[in-house]
C-alpha positions in Angstrom: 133.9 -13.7 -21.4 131.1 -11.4 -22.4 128.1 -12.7 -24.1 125.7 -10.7 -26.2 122.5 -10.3 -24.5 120.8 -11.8 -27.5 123.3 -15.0 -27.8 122.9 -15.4 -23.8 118.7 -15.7 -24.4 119.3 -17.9 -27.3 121.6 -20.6 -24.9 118.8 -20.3 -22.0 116.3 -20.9 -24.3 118.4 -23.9 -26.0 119.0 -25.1 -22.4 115.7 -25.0 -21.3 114.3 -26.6 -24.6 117.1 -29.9 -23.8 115.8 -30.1 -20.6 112.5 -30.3 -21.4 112.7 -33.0 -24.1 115.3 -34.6 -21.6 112.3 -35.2 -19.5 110.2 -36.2 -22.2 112.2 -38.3 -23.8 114.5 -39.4 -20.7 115.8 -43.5 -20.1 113.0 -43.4 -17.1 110.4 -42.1 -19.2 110.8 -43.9 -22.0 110.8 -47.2 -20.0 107.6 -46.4 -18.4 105.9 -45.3 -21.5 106.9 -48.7 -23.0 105.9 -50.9 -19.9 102.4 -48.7 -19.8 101.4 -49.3 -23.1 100.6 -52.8 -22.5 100.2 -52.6 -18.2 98.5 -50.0 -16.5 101.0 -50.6 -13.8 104.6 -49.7 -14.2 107.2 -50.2 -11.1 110.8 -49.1 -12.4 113.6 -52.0 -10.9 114.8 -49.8 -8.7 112.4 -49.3 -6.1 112.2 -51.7 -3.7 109.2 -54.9 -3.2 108.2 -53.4 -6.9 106.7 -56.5 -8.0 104.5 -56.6 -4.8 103.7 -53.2 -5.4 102.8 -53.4 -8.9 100.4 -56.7 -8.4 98.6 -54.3 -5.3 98.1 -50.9 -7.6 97.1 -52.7 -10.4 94.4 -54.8 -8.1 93.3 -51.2 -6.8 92.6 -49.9 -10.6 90.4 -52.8 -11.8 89.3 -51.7 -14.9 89.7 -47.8 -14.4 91.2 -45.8 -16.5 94.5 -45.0 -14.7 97.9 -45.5 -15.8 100.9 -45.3 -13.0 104.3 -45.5 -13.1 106.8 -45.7 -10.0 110.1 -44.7 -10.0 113.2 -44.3 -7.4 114.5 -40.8 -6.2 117.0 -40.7 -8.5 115.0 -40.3 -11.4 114.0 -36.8 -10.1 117.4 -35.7 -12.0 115.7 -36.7 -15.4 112.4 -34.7 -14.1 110.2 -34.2 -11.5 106.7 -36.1 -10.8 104.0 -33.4 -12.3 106.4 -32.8 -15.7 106.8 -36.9 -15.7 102.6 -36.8 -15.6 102.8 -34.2 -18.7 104.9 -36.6 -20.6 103.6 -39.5 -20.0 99.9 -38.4 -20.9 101.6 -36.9 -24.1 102.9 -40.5 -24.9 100.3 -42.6 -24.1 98.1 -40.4 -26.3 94.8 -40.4 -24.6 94.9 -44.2 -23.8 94.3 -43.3 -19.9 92.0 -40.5 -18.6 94.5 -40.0 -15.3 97.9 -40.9 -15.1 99.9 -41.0 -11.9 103.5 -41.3 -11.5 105.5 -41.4 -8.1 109.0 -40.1 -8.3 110.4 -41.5 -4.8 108.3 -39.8 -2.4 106.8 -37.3 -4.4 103.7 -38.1 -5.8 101.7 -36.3 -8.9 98.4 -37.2 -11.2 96.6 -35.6 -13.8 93.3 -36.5 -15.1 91.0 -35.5 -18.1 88.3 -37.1 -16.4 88.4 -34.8 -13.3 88.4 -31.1 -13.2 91.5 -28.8 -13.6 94.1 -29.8 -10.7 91.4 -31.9 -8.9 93.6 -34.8 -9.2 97.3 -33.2 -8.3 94.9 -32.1 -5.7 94.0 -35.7 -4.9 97.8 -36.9 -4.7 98.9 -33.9 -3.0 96.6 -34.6 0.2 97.8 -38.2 -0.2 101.5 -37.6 -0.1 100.4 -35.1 3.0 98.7 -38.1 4.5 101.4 -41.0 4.0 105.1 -38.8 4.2 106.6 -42.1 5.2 104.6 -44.4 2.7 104.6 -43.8 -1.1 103.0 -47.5 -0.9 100.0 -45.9 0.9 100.0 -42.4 -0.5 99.9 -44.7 -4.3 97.0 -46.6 -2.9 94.9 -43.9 -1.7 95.2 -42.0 -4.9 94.2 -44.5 -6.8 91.3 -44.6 -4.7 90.2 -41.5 -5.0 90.6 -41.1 -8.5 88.1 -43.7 -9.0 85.7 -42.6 -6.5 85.8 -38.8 -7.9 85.8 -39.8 -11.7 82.2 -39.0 -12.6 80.6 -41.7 -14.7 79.1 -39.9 -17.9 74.6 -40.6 -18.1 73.3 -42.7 -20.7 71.5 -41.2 -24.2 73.6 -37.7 -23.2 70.5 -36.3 -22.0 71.8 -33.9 -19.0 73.3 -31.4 -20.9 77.1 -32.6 -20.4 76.5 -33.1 -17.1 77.9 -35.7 -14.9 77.1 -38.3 -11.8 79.5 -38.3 -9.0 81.3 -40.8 -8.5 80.1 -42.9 -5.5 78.9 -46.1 -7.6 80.5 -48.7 -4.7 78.5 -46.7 -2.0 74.8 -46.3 -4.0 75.3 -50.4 -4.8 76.0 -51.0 -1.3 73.2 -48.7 0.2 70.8 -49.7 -2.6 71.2 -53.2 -1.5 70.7 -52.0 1.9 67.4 -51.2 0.8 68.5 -47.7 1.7 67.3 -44.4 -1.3 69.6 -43.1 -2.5 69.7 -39.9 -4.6 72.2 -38.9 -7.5 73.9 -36.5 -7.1 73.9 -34.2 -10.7 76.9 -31.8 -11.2 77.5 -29.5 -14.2 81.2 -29.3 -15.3 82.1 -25.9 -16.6 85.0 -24.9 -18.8 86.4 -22.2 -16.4 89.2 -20.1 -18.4 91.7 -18.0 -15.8 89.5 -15.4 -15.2 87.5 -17.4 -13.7 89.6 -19.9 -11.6 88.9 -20.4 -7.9 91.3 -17.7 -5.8 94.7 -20.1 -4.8 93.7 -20.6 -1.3 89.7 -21.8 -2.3 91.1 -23.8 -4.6 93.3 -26.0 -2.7 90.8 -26.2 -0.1 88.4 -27.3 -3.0 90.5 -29.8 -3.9 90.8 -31.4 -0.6 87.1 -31.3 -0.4 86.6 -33.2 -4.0 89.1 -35.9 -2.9 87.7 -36.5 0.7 84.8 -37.2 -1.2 86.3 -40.6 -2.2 87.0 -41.2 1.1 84.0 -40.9 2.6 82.2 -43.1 -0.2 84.8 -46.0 0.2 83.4 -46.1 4.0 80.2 -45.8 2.8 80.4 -48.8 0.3 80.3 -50.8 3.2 77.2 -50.0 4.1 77.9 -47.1 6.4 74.7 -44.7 6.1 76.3 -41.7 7.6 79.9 -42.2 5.7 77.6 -42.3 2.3 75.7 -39.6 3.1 78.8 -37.2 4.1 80.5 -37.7 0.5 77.3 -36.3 -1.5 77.1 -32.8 1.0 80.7 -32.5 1.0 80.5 -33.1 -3.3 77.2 -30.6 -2.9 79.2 -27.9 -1.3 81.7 -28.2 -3.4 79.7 -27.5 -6.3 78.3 -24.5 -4.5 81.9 -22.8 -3.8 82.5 -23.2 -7.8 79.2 -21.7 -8.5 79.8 -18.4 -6.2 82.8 -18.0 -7.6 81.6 -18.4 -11.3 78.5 -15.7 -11.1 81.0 -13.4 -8.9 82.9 -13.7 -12.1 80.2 -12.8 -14.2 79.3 -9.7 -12.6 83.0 -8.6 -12.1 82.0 -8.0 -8.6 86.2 -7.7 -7.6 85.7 -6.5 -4.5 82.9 -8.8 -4.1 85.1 -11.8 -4.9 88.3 -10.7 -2.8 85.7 -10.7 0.2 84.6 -14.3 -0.4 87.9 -15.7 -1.1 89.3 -14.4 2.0 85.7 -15.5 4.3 86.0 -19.1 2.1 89.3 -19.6 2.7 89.6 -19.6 6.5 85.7 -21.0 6.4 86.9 -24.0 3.9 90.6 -24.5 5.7 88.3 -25.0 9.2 85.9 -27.3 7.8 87.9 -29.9 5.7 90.0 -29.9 8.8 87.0 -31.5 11.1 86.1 -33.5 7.6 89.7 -35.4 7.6 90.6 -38.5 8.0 92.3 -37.5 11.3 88.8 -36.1 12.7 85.3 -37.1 11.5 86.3 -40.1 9.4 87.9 -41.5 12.2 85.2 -41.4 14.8 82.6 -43.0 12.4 85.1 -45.7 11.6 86.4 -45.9 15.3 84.0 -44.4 17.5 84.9 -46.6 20.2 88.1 -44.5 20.4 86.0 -41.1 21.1 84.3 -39.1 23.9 80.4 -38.7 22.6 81.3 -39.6 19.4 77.1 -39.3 18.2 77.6 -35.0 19.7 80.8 -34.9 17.4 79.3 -36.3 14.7 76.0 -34.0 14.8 78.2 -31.1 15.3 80.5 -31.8 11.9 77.1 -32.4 10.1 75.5 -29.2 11.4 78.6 -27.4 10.4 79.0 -28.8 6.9 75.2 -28.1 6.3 75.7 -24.6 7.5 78.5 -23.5 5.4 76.5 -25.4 2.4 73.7 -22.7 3.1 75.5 -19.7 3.3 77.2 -20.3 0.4 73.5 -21.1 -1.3 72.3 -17.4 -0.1 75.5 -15.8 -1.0 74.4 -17.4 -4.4 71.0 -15.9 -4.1 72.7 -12.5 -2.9 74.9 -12.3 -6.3 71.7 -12.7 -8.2 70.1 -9.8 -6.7 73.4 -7.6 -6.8 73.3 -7.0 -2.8 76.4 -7.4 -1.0 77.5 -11.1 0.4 76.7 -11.8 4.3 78.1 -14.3 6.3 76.5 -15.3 9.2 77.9 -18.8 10.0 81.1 -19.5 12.5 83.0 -22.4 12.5 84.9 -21.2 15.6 86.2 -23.9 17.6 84.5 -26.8 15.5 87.3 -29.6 16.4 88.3 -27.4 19.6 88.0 -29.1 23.0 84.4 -29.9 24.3 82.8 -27.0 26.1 82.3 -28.8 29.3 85.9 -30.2 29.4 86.8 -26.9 29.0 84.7 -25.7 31.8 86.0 -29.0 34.0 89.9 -27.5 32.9 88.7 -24.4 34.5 87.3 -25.8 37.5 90.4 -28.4 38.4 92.7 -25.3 37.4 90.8 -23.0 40.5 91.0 -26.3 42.9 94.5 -27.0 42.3 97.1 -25.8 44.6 99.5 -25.5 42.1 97.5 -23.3 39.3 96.8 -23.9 35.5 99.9 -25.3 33.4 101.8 -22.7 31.6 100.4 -22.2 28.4 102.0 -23.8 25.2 
């Protein structure tokens, strides 16, 4: 049967439209916005150990303002996580600042108290972290929401500007009779021409929500851990800053030069910033060849990219061209010297070097 081109638009739009308020207004929706309205934890019957889970999450929020609901695979037919996040925020009407919903595996958030995407950002590199635990990848969320939702100053006086937020780790160094200094970022509205390029973006993101991270360990008193979060929140703030007076002088080429240079720079860095890598050997050093020479080289590298991006800064000011001087070439790579020892054993060997992978 032929259908009009006009009557054919009218159906997809009709279609679409049902879908959508399908998934706002959807059985699994609707019984989470319910249970959430008087629980900040919502755990649908059908996932398994729910009541377990629910008692842990809502022992990991405290008295933040986070609203989660959890719900089993089968409820991705009604919609998926981020669209559940929409509609739920829409519902709840601005009674959480970040809601976070897991449908089976997949996990999403969205927060008014973070900046744009930081906290899809947040649950993304959980869900990355945890594939085989959406317990875990719940947990550590919720964690990081709470770490990197900025506490707003008393009497208003910094211009809309915000603390970071590290509060467990400044009590716990503060009572360690360690100084600690605040660290003081400005949150800009940033319309879409002047969004982070895709790829510094996501790297961004990963950045803001190792920041958690790294405070959590530093709330125990771990000077090093504590220390990490506020450069890693300090760079950060630096990549949004280059980007936002590149936009200003509508330097395109300018910008298409950094994103690519920030891109493989960032995707280098947070890698030897992960969990997997420098967080692991200040929590297990034990566990690691010259742990201290790891350590040093991380921080020197994260200090180093944290400069550049300061002179580019300066360099966009005075209208020269952007320079980049700093490498991270083979940050997390084998040592040097075992390198040197493969080389040696490979020359000694009857048999010859491996084949390479």
């Amino acid at each position: 049967m032929h259908v009009p081109p006009f009557l054919a638009a009218l159906l997809v739009t009709g279609a679409l439209a049902g879908a959508s308020a399908a998934g706002a207004g959807g059985p699994f929706i609707t019984d989470a916005a319910d249970a959430l309205a008087t629980s900040n934890v919502y755990v649908d019957q059908g996932v398994a150990d729910g009541a377990q889970l629910a008692g842990e999450l809502s022992s990991e929020i405290g008295d933040a303002s986070i609203g989660i609901a959890v719900l089993p695979e089968i409820a991705s037919t009604e919609a998926d996580a981020s669209a559940m996040v929409k509609a739920l925020y829409d519902r709840m009407d601005g009674k959480y600042d970040t809601i976070v919903v897991a449908v089976g595996n997949d996990v999403a958030a969205g927060s008014s108290a973070l900046d744009k995407g930081q906290a899809l950002g947040i649950a993304n590199e959980a869900e990355r972290a945890n594939p085989t635990s959406v317990d875990d990848a719940l947990t550590q969320t919720v964690q990081q929401v709470i770490a990197a939702t900025p506490a707003e100053t008393s009497g208003g006086g910094v211009d809309g500007g915000l603390i970071v937020g590290l509060a467990l780790a400044v009590a716990a160094l503060l009572a360690a009779g360690i100084a600690v200094v605040a660290v003081v970022r400005r949150r800009r509205a940033r319309d879409e021409s002047q969004a982070l390029p895709e790829g510094v973006e996501g790297q961004v993101a990963v950045l803001r929500g190792l920041v958690g991270e790294y405070a959590a360990v530093g709330a125990s008193g771990h000077e090093t851990a504590a220390r990490t979060a506020q450069e890693i929140s300090v760079l950060a703030d630096n990549v949004d800053e280059l980007f936002a007076r590149l936009d200003k002088r509508s330097a395109d080429d300018q910008v298409y030069v950094a994103s690519v240079e920030y891109d493989d720079k960032l995707r280098k860095l947070t890698a030897a910033l992960n969990r997997d890598y420098l967080l692991d050997i200040l929590t297990h050093p034990h566990l690691w060849d010259d742990p201290d020479d790891r350590v040093r080289e991380v921080e020197g590298a994260l200090q180093g990219v944290s400069d550049e991006l300061v002179e580019n800064i300066k360099q966009v000011n005075a209208r020269r061209g952007l320079h980049f001087q700093v490498s991270l070439d083979g940050l997390i790579g084998r040592r040097k010297e075992l390198q040197a020892w493969d080389r040696a054993f490979d020359q000694a060997s009857d048999d010859g070097p491996p084949p390479s992978a």
